[in-house]
TORKOL-4160 file (C-alpha; in steps of 0.2 Angstrom, whole numbers, padded with zeros to 4 digits, m for minus):
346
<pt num="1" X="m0268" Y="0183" Z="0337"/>
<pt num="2" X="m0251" Y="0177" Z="0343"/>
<pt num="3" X="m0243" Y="0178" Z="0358"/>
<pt num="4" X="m0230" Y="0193" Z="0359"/>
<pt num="5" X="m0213" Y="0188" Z="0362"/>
<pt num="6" X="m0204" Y="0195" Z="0377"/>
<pt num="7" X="m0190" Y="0206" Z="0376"/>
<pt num="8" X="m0183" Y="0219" Z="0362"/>
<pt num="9" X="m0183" Y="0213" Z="0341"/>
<pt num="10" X="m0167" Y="0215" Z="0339"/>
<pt num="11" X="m0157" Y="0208" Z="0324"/>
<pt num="12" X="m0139" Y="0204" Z="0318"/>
<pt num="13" X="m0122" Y="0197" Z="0323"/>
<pt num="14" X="m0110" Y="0205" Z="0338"/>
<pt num="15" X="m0093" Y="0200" Z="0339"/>
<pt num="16" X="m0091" Y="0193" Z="0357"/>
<pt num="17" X="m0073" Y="0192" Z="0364"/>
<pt num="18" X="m0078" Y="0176" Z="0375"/>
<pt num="19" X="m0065" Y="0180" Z="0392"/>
<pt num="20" X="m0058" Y="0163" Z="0399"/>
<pt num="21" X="m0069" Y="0154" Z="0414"/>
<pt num="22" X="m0087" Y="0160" Z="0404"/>
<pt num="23" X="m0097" Y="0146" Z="0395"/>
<pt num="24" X="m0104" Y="0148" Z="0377"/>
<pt num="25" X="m0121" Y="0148" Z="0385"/>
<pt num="26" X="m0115" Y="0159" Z="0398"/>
<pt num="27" X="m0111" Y="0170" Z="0387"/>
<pt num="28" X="m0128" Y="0169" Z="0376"/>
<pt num="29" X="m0135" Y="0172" Z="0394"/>
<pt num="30" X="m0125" Y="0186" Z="0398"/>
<pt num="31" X="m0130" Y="0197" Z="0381"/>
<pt num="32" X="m0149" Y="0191" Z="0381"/>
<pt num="33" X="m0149" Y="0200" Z="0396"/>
<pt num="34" X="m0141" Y="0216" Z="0395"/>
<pt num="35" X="m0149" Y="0220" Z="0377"/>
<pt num="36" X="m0166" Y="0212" Z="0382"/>
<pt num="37" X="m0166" Y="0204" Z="0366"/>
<pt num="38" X="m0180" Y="0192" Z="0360"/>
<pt num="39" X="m0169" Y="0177" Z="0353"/>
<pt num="40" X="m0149" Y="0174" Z="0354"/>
<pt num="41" X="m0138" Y="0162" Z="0351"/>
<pt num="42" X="m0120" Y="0157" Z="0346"/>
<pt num="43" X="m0112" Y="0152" Z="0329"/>
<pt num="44" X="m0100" Y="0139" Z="0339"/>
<pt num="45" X="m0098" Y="0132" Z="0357"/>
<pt num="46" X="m0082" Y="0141" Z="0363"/>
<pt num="47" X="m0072" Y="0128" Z="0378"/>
<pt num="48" X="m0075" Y="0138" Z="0395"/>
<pt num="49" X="m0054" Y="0138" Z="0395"/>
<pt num="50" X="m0053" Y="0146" Z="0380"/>
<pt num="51" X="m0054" Y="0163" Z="0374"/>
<pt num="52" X="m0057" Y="0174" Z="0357"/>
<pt num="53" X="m0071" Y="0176" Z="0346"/>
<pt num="54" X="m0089" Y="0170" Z="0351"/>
<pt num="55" X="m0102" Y="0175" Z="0336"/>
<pt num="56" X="m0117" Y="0177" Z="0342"/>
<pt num="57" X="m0133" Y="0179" Z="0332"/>
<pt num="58" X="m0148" Y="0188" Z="0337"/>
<pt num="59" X="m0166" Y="0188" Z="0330"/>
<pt num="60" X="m0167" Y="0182" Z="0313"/>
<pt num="61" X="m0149" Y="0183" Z="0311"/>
<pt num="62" X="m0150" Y="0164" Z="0321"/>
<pt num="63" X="m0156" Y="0159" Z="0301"/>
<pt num="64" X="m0137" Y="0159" Z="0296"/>
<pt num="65" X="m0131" Y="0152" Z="0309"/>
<pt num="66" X="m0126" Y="0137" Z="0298"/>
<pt num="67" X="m0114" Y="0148" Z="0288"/>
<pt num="68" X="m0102" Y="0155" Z="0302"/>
<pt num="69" X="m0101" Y="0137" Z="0307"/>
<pt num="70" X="m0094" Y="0133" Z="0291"/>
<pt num="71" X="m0085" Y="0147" Z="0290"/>
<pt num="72" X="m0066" Y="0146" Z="0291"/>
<pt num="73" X="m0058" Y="0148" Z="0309"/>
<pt num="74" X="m0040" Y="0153" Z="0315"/>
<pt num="75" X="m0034" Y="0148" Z="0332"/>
<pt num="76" X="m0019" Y="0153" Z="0343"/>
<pt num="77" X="m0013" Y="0138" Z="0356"/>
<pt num="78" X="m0001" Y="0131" Z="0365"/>
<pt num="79" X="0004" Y="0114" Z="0368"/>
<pt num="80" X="0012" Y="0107" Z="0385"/>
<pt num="81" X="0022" Y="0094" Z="0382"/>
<pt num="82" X="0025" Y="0078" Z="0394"/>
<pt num="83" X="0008" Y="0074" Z="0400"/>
<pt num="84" X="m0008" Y="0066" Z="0390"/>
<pt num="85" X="m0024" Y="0071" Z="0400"/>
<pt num="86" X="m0042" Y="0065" Z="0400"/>
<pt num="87" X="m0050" Y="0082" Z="0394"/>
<pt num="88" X="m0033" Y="0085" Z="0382"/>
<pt num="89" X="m0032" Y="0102" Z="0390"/>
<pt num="90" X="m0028" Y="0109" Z="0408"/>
<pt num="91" X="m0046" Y="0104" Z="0415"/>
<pt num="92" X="m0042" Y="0085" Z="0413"/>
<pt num="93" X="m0035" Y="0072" Z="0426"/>
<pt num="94" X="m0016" Y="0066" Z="0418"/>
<pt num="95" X="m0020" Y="0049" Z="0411"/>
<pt num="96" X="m0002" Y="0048" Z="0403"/>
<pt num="97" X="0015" Y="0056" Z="0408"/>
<pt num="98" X="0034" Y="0055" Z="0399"/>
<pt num="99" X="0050" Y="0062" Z="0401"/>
<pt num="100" X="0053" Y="0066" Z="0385"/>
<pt num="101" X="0054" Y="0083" Z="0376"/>
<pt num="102" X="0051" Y="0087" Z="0359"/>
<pt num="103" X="0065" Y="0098" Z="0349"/>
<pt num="104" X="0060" Y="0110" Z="0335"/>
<pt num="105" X="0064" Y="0100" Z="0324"/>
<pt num="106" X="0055" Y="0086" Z="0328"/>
<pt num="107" X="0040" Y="0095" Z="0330"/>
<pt num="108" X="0042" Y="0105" Z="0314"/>
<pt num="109" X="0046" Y="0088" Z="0305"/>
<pt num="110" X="0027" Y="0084" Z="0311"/>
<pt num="111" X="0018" Y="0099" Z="0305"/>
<pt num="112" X="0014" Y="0093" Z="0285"/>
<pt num="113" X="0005" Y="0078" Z="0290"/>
<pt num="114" X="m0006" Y="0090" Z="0298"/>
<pt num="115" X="m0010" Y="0102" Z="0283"/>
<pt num="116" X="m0024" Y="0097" Z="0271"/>
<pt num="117" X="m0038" Y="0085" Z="0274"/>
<pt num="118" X="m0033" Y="0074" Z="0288"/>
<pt num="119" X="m0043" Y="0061" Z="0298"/>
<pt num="120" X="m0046" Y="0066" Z="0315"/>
<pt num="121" X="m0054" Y="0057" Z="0332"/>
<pt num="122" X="m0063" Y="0070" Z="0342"/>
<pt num="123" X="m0058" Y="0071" Z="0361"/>
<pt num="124" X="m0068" Y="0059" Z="0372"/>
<pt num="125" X="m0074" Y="0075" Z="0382"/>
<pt num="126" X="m0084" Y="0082" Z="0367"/>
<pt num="127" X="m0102" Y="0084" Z="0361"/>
<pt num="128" X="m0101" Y="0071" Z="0348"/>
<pt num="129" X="m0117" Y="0060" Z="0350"/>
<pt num="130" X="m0116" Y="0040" Z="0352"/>
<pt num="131" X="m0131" Y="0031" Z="0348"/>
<pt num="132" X="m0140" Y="0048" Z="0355"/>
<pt num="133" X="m0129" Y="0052" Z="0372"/>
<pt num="134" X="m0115" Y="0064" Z="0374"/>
<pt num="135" X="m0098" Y="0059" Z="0372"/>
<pt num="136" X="m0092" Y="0069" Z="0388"/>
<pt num="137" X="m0109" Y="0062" Z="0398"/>
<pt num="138" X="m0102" Y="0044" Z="0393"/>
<pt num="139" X="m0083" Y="0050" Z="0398"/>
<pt num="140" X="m0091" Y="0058" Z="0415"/>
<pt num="141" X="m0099" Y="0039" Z="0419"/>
<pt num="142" X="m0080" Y="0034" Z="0417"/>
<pt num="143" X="m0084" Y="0024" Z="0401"/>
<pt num="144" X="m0073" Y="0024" Z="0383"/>
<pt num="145" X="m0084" Y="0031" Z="0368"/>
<pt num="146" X="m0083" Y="0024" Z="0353"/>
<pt num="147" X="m0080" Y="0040" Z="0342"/>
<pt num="148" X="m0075" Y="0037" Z="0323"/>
<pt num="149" X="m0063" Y="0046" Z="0313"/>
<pt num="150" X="m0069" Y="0061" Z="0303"/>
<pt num="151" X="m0062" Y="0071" Z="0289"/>
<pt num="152" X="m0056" Y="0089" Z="0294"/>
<pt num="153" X="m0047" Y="0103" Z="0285"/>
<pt num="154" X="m0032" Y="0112" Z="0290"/>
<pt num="155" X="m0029" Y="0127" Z="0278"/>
<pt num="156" X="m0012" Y="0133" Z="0288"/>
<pt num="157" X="m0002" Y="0126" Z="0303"/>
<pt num="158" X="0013" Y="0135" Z="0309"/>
<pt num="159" X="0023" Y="0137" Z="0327"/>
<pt num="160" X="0022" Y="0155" Z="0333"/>
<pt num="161" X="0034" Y="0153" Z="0348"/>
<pt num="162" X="0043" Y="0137" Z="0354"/>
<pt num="163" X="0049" Y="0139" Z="0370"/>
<pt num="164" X="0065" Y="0128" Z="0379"/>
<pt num="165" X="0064" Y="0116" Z="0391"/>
<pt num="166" X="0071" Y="0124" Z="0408"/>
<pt num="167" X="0078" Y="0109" Z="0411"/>
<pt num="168" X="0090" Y="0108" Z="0393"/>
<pt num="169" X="0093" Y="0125" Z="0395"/>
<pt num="170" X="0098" Y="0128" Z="0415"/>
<pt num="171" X="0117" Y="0121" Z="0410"/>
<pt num="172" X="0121" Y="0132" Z="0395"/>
<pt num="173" X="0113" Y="0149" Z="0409"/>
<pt num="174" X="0126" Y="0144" Z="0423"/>
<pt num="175" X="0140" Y="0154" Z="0413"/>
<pt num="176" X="0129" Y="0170" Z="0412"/>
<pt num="177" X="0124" Y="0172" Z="0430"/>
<pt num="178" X="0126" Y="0191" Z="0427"/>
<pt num="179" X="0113" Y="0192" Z="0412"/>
<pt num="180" X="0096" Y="0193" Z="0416"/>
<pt num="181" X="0085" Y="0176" Z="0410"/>
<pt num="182" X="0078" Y="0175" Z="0394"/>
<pt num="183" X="0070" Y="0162" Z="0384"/>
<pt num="184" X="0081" Y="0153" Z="0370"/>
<pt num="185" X="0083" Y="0159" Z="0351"/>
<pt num="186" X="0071" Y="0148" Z="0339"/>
<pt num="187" X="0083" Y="0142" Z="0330"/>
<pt num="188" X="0089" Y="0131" Z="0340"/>
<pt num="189" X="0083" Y="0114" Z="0334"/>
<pt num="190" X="0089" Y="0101" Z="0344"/>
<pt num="191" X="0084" Y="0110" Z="0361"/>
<pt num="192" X="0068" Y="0102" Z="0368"/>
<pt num="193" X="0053" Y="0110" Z="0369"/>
<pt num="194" X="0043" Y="0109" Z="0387"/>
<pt num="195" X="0028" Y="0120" Z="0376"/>
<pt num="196" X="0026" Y="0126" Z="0360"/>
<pt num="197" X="0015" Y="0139" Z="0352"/>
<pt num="198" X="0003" Y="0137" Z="0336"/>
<pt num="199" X="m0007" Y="0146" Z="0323"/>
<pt num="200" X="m0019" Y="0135" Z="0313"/>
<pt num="201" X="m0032" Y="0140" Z="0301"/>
<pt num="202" X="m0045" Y="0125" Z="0300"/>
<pt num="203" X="m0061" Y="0121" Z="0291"/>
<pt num="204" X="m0078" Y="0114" Z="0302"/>
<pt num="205" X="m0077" Y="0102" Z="0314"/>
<pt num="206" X="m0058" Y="0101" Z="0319"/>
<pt num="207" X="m0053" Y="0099" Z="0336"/>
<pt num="208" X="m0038" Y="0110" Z="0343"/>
<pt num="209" X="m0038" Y="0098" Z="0357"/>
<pt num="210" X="m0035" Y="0082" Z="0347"/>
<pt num="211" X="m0021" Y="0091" Z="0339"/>
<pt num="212" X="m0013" Y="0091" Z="0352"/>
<pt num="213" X="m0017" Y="0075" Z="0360"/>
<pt num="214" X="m0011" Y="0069" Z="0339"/>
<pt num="215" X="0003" Y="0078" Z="0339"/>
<pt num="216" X="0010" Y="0071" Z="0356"/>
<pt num="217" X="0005" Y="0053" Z="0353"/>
<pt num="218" X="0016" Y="0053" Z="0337"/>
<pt num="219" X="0030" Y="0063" Z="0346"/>
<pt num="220" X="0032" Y="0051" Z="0360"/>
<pt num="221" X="0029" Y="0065" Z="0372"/>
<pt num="222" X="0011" Y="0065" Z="0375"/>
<pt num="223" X="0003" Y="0083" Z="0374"/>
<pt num="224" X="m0012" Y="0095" Z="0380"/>
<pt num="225" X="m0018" Y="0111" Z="0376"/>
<pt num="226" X="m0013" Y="0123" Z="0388"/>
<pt num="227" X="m0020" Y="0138" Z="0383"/>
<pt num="228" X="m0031" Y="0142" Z="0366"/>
<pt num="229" X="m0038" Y="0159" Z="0358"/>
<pt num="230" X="m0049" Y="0157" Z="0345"/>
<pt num="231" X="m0042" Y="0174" Z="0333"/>
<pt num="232" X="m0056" Y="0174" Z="0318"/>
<pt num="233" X="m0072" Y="0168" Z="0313"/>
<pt num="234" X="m0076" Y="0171" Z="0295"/>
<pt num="235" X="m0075" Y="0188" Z="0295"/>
<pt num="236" X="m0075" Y="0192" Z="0313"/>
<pt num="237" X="m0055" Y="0196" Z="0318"/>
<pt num="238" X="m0053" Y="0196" Z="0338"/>
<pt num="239" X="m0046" Y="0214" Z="0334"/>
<pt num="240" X="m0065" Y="0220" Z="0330"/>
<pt num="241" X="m0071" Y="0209" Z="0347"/>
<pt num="242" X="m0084" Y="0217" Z="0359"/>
<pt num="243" X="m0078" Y="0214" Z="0377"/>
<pt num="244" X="m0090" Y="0208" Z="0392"/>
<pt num="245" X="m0085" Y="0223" Z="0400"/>
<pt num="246" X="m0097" Y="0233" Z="0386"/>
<pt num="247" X="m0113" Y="0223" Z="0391"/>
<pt num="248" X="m0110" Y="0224" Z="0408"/>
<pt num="249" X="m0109" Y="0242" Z="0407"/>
<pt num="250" X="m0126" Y="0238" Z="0398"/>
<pt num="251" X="m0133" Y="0229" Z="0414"/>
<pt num="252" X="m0126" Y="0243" Z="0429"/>
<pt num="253" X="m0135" Y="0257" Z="0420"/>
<pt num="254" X="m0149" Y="0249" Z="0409"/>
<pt num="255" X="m0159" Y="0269" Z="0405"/>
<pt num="256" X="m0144" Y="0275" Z="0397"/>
<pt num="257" X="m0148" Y="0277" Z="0379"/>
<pt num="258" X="m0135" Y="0269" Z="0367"/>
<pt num="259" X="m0129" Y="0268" Z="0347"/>
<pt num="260" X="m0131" Y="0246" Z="0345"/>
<pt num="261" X="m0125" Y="0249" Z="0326"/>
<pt num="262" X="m0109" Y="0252" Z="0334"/>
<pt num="263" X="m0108" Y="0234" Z="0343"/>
<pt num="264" X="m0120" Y="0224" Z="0329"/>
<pt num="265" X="m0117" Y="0219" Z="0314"/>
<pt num="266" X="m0129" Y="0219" Z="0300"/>
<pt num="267" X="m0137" Y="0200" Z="0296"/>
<pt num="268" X="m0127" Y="0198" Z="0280"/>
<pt num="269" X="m0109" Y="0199" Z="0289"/>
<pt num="270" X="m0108" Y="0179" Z="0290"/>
<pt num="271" X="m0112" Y="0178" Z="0270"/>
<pt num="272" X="m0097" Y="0189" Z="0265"/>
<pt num="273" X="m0094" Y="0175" Z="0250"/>
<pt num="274" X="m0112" Y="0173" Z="0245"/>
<pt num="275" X="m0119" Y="0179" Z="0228"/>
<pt num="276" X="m0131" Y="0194" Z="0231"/>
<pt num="277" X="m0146" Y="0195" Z="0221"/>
<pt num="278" X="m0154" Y="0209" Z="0222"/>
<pt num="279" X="m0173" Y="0211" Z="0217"/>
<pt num="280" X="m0185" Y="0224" Z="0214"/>
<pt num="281" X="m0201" Y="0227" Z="0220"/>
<pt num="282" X="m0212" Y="0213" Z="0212"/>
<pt num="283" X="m0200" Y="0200" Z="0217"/>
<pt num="284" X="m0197" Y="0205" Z="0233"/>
<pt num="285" X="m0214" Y="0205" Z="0237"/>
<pt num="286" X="m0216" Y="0187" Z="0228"/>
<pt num="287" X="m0200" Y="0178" Z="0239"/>
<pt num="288" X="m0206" Y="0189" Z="0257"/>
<pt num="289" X="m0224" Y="0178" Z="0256"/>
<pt num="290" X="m0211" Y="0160" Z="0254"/>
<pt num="291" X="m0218" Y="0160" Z="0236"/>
<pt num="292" X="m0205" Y="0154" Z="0220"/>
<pt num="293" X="m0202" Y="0167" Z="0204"/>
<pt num="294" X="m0193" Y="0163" Z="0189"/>
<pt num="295" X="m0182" Y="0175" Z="0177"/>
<pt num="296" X="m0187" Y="0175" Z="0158"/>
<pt num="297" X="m0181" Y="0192" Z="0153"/>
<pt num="298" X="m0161" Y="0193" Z="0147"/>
<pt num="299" X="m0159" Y="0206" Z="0157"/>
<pt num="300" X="m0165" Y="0198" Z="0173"/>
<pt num="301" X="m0154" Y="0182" Z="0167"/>
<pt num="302" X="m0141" Y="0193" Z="0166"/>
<pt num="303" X="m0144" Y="0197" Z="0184"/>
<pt num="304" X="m0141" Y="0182" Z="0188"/>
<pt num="305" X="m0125" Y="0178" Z="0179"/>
<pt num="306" X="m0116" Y="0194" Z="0185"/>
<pt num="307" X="m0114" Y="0188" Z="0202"/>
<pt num="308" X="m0108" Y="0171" Z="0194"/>
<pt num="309" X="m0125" Y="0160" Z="0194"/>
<pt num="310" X="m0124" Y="0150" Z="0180"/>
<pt num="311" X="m0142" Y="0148" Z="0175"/>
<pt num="312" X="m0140" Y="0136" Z="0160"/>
<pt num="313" X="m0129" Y="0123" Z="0173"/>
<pt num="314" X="m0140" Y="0106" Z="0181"/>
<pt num="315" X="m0132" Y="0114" Z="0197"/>
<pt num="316" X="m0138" Y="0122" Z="0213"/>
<pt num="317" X="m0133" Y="0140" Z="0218"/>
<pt num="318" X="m0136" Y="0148" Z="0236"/>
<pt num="319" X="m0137" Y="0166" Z="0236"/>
<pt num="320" X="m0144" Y="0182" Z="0247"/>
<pt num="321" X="m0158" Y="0190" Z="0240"/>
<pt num="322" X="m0159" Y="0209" Z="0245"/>
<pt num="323" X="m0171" Y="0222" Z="0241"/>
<pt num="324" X="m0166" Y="0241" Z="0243"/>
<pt num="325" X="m0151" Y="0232" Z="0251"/>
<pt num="326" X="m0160" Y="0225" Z="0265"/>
<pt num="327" X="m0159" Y="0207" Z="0266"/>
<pt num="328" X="m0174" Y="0197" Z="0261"/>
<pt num="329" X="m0173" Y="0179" Z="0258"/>
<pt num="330" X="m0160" Y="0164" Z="0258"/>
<pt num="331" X="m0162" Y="0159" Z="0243"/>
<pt num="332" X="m0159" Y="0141" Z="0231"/>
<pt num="333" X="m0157" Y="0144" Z="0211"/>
<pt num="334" X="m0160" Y="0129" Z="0199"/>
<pt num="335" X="m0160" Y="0136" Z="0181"/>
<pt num="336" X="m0168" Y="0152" Z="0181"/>
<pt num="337" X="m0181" Y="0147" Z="0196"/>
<pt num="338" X="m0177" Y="0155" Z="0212"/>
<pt num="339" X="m0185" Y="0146" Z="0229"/>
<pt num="340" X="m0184" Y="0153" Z="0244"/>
<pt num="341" X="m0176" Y="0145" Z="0259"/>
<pt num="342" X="m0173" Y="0154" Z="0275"/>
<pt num="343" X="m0186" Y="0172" Z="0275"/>
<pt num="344" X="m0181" Y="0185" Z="0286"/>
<pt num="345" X="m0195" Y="0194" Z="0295"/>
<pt num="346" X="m0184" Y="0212" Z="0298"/>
């Protein structure tokens, strides 16, 4: 007989607003604890200065963990201009300084060579692994890693709020002394920026802080990332995030009895764009014990092609199997065989 796992069997996905100053694992830590859950963990390291949408997967839901990592991301960030620092955000010594400001234009100019898929270096402090050590280990011992370029994919990159340099604007305020401050209109192009303000929408992999860092570089300004929010994750908008204060609440008064369906989300919110196959009894049954089946009957291939698995094609299809709308199986189509993957024990 096994040994009994500690703690409650809970699965599905919660939709964590990560507050600035709290670590990804913090944050695992944190929610482990106040549902007493047997297994968590995250769908993607969050920076301890940045805040927004954490996913965290609990129980078998750590099974598609893979797919809300390659899910699509939006992230809100400003850029300090002036200064290149060794993190490429706040928390980093300034390695490299300028007096120059970027205008609007100059920055909006910039923008295009950024949309698409576009080689990027990841920051030195990063968790890329050389020759099995962690980039930021190698950066902490004062050392230069040799990271390479990767591809990355930027869907959308636009400026949200540029904002004037006090400096170039204290001159044209002196005549208004009886108006009250205010920051300048956007339109104006040829004022230098000492921030700027960003929306990107980006595939796996990209690196906020190297955009910045990128962007700087090619401006002649240098740049770091000043503040960042991470907005979406797949299909978790910040607007649906569960705050810390809820699982604090959780920890204070841990008898009160409470409604989870109302903080997590069902396993199959991370494969929103997957095909789902649903099976009756016999199948089930077949695909729960890890075993193969394989459709024969037209209707059954008919099944398959309605939620646009080609059968007849020399590909490879991934696609949810459910039963009674409870998901089942992972699963990996080749022809009209179906093998499970991933299982789920709910």
């Amino acid at each position: 007989m096994g040994k009994r796992k500690k703690g409650n069997p809970i699965h599905g996905w919660i939709n964590f607003h990560k507050p600035v100053g709290m670590t990804s694992t913090q944050a695992v830590g944190k929610i482990r604890y106040a549902l007493q859950a047997q297994k968590v963990g995250h769908g993607g390291t969050l920076d301890p200065l940045a805040s927004g949408v954490l996913p965290i997967a609990l129980g078998e839901a750590t099974k598609t963990v893979n797919f809300i990592q390659d899910a699509m991301k939006i992230y809100n960030f400003t850029v300090t201009w002036g200064e290149q620092r060794s993190t490429d955000d706040a928390e980093g010594d300034a390695i490299q300084s300028s007096d120059k400001r970027p205008t609007l234009d100059e920055i909006t100019a910039l923008l295009p060579q950024f949309i698409g898929d576009i080689q990027q270096i990841p920051p030195q402090f990063s968790a890329i692994k050389i020759e099995g050590e962690r980039a930021y280990d190698i950066a902490r011992d004062g050392e230069h890693a040799d990271i390479k370029s990767r591809e990355v994919y930027i869907e959308e990159f636009v400026i949200i709020e540029p904002q004037a340099d006090k400096s170039a604007t204290a001159a044209s305020n002196q005549d208004i002394s009886n108006e009250p401050s205010r920051p300048p209109a956007c339109g104006h192009g040829d004022t230098s920026m000492s921030q700027t303000s960003f929306k990107v929408t980006c595939g796996k992999g990209t690196y906020i802080r190297s955009l910045a860092r990128d962007m700087g570089q090619l401006l002649g300004c240098y740049g770091y990332i000043s503040a960042l929010e991470r907005a979406e994750v797949g299909a978790m908008p910040l607007k649906d995030a569960i705050s810390l204060d809820i699982f604090e609440e959780m920890i204070d008064n841990p008898t009160q009895e409470r409604d989870l369906s109302r903080i997590i989300l069902p396993l199959q919110t991370v494969l929103d764009d997957i095909p789902v196959l649903a099976l009756k009894e016999k199948e089930w049954l077949a695909l729960k014990n890890g075993n193969a089946i394989s459709f024969l009957a037209k209707p059954d291939l008919a099944r398959m092609e309605q939620i646009g698995i080609d059968w007849k094609s020399d590909d490879y299809f991934t696609a949810l199997a459910t039963y009674e709308d409870k998901a089942i199986a992972m699963v990996e189509t080749y022809g009209a065989k179906i093998q499970p993957v991933r299982v789920f024990n709910l």
